[in-house]
ROSE-4610 file (N, C-alpha, C; in Angstrom, 1 decimal, always signed):
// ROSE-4610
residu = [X/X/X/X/X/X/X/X/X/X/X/X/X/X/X/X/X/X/X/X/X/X/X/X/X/X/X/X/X/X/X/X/X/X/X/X/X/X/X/X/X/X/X/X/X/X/X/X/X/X/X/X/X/X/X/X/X/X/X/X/X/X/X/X/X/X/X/X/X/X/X/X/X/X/X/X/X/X/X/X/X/X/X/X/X/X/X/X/X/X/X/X/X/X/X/X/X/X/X/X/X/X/X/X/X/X/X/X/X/X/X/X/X/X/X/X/X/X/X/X/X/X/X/X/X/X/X/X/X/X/X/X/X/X/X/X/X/X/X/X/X/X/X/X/X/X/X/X/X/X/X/X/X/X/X/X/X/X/X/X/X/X/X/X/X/X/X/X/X/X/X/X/X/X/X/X/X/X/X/X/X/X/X/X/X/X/X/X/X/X/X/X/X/X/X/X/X/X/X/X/X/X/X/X/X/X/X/X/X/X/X/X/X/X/X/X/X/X/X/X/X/X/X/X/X/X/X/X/X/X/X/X/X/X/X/X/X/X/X/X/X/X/X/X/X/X/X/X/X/X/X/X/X/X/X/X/X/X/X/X/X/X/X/X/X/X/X/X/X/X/X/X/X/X/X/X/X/X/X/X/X/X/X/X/X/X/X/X/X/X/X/X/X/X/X/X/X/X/X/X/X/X/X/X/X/X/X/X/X/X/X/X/X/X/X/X/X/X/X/X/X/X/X/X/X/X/X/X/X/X/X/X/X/X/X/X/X/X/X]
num = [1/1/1/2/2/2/3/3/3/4/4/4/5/5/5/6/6/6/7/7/7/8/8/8/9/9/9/10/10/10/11/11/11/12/12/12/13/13/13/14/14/14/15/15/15/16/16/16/17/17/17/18/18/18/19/19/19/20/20/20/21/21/21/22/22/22/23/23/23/24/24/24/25/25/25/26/26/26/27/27/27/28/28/28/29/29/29/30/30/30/31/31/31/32/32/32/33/33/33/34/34/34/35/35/35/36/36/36/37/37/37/38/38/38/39/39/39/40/40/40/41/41/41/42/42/42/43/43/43/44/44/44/45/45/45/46/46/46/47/47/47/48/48/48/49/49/49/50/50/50/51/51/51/52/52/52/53/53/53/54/54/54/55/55/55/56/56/56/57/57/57/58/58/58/59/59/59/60/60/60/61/61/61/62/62/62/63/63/63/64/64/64/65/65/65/66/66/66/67/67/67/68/68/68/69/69/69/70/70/70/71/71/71/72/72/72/73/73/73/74/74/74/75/75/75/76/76/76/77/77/77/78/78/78/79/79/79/80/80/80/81/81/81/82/82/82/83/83/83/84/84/84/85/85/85/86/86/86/87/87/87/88/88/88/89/89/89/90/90/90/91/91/91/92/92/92/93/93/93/94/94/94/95/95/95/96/96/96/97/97/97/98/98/98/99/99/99/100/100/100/101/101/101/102/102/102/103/103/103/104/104/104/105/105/105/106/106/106/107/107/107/108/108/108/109/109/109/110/110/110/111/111/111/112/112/112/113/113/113]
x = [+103.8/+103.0/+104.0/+103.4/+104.5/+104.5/+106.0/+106.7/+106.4/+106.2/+105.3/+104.1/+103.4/+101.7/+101.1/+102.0/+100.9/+99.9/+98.5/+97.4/+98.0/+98.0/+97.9/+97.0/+96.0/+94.8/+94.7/+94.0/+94.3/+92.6/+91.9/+90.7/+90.7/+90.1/+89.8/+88.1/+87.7/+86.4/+86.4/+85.1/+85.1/+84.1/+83.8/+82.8/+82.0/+80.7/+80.5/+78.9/+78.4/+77.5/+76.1/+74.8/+73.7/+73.2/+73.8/+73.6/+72.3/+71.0/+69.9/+69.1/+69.3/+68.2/+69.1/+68.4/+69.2/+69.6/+68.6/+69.0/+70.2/+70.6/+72.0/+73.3/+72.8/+73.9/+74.3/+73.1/+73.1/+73.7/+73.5/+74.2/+75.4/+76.2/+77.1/+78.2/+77.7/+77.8/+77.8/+77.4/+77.4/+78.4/+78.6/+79.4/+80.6/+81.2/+82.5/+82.9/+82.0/+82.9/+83.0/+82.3/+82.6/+84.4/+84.7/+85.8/+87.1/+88.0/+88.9/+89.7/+89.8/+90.7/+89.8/+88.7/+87.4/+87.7/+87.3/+87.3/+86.0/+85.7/+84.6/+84.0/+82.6/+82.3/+81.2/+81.9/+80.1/+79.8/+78.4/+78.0/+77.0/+76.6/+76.1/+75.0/+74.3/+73.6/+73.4/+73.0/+73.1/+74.0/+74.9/+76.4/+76.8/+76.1/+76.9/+78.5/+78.6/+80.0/+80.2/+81.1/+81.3/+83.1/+82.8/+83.9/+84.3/+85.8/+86.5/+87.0/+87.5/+88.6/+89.3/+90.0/+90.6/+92.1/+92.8/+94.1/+94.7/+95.9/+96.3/+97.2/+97.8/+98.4/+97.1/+96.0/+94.9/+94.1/+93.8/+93.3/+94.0/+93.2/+94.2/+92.7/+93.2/+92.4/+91.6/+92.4/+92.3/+91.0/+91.0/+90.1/+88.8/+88.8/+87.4/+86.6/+87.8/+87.2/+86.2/+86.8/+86.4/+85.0/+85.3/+83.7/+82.9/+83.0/+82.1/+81.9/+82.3/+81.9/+81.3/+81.7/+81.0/+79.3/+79.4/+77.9/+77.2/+77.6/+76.5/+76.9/+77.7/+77.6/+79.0/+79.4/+80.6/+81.4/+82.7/+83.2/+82.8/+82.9/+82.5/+84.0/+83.8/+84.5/+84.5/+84.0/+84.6/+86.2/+86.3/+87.9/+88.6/+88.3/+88.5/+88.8/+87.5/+87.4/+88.7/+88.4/+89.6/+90.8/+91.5/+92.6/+92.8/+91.8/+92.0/+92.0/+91.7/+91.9/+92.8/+93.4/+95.2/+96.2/+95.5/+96.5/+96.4/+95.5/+95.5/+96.2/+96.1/+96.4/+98.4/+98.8/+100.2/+100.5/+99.8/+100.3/+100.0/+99.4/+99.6/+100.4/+100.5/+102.1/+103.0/+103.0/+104.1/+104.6/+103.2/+103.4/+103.5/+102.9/+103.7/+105.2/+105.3/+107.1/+107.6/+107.4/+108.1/+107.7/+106.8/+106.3/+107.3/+107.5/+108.7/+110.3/+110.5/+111.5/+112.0/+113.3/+113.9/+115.0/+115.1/+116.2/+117.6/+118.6/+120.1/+120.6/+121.4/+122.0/+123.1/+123.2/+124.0/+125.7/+126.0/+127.2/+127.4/+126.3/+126.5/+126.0/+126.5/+126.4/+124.8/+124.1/+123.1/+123.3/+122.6/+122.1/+122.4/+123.9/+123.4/+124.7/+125.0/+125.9/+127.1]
y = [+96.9/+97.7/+98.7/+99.7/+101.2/+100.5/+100.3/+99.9/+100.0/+101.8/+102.4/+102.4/+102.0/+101.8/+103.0/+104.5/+105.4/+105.5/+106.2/+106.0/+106.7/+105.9/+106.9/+107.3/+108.4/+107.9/+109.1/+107.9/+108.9/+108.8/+109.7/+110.2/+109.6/+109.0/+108.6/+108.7/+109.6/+109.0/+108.0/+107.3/+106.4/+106.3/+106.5/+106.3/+104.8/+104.6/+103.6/+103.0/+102.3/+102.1/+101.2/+101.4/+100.6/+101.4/+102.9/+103.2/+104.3/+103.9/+104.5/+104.8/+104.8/+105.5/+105.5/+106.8/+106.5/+105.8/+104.6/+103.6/+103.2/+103.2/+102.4/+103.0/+104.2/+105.1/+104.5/+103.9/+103.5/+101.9/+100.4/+99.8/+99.9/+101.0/+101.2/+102.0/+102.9/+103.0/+102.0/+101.2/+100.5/+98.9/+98.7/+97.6/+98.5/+99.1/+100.1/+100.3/+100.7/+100.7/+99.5/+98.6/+96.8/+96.8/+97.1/+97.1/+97.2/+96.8/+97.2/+98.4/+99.8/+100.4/+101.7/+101.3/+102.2/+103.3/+104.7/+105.2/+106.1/+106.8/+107.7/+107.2/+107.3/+107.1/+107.9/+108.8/+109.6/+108.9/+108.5/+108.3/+109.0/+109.6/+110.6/+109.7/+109.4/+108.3/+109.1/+110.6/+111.5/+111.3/+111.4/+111.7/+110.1/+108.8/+107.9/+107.6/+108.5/+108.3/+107.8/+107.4/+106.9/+107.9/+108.1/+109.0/+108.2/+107.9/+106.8/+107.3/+107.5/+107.9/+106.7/+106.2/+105.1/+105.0/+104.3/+103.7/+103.3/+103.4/+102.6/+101.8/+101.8/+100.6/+99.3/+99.9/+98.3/+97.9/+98.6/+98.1/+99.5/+98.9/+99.1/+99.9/+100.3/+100.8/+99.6/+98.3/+97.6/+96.9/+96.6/+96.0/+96.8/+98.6/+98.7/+98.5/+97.9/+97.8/+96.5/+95.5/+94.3/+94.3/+94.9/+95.4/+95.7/+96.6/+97.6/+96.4/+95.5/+94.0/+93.3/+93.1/+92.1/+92.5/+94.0/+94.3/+94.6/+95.0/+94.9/+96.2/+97.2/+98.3/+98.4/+97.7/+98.0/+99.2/+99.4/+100.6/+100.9/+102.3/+102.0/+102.1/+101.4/+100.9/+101.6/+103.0/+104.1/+104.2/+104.9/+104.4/+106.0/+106.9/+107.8/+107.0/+106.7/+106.7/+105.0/+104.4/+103.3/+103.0/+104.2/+105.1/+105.8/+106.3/+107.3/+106.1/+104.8/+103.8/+103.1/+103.0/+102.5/+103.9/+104.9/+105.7/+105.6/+105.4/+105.4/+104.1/+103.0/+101.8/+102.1/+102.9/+103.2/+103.4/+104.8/+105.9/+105.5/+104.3/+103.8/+102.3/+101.9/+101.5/+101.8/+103.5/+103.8/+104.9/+105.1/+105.4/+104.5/+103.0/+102.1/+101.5/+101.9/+101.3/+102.9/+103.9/+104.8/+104.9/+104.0/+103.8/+102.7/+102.1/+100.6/+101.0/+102.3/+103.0/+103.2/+102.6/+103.6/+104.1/+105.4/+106.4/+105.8/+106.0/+105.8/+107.1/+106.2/+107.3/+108.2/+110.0/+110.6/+109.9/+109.5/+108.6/+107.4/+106.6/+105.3/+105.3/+104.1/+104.3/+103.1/+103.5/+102.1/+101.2/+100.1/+98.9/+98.5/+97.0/+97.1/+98.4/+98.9/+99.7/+99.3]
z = [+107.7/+108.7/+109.4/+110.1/+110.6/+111.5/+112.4/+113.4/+114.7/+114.1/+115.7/+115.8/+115.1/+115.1/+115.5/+115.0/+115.1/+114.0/+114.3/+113.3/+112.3/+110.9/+109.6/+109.3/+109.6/+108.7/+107.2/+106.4/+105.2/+104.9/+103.8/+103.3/+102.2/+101.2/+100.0/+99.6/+98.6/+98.4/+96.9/+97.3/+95.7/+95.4/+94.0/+93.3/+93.4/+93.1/+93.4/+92.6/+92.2/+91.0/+92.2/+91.7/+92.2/+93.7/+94.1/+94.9/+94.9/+95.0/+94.5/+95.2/+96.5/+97.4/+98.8/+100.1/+101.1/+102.3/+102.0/+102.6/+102.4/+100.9/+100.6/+101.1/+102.1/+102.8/+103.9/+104.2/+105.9/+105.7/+104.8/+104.3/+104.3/+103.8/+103.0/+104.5/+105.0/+106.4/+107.1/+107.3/+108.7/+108.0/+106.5/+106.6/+106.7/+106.2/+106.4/+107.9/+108.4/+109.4/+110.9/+110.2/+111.0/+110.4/+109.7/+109.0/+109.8/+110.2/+111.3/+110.8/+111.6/+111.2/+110.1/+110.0/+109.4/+110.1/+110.2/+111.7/+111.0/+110.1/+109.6/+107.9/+107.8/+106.4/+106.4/+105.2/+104.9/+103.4/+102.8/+102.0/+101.5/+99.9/+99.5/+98.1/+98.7/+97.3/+95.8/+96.1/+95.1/+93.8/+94.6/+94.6/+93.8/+94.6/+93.9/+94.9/+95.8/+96.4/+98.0/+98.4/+99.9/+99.8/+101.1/+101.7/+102.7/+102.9/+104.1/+104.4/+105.9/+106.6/+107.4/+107.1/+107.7/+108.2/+109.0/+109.5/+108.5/+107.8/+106.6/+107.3/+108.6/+109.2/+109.4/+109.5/+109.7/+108.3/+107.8/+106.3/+105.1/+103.9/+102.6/+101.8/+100.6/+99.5/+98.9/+99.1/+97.9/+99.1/+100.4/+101.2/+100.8/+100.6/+100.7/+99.5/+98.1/+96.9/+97.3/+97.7/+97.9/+98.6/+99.9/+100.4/+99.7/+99.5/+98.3/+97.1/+96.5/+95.5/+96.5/+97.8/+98.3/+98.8/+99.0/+99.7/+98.3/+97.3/+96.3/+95.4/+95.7/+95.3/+94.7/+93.7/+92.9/+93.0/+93.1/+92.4/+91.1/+90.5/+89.4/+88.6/+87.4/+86.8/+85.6/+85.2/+83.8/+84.2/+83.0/+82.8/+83.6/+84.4/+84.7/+86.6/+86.5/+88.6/+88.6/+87.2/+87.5/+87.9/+86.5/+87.0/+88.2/+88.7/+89.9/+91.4/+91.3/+92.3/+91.9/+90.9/+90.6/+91.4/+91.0/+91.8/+93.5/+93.8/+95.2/+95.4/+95.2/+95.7/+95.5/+94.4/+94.3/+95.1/+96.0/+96.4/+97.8/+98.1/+99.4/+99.3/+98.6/+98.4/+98.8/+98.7/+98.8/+100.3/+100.6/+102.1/+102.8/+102.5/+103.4/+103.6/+102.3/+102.3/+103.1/+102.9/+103.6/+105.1/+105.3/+107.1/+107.9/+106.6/+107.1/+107.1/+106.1/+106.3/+107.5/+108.1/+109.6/+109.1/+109.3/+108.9/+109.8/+109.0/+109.5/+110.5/+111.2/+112.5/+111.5/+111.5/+111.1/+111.2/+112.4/+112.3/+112.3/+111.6/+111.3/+109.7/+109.1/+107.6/+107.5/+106.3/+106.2/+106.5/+106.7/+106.6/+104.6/+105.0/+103.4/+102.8/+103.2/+102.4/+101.9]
């Protein structure tokens, strides 16, 4: 987690299967953002998509997959949007390790060197 606990917030939308009328917006809205660290969700039933805006210091990519299995409405699982949620879960991997990063003093050498 970032040291300084300022908000990361990053945007992801995800595809998502069984979402068939607009009720399942309001569902799909209202469990996301009980979510800690949720902060905005537009869902588009049309569309099949949910749009997050969240804290990546308080939850993860991989938390809203689980939601989204647990309320009923899968990710969907073609081999295009699958790939495209392995990359996300990477690539916030990898803003978290560069959030745990603390830069070295110009006149002091690393930590470990």
């Amino acid at each position: 987690m970032n040291i300084y606990r300022t908000p990361h917030i990053v945007t992801h939308s995800i595809k998502v299967t069984e979402m068939v009328c607009p009720e399942c917006e309001r569902i799909i809205d209202e469990a996301l953002t009980m979510l800690e660290g949720v902060v905005h969700v537009t869902s588009n039933w049309r569309r099949n998509t949910a749009r997050v805006n969240y804290d990546l210091n308080l939850t993860r990519f991989q938390d809203l997959e689980e939601l989204f299995n647990d309320i009923g409405y899968a990710p969907d699982d073609r081999f295009f949007h699958s790939l495209k949620r392995g990359w996300i879960r990477f690539t916030e991997k990898s803003e978290i390790d560069n959030m745990k990063h603390v830069a070295h003093c110009c006149s002091k050498p690393p930590v470990n060197a």
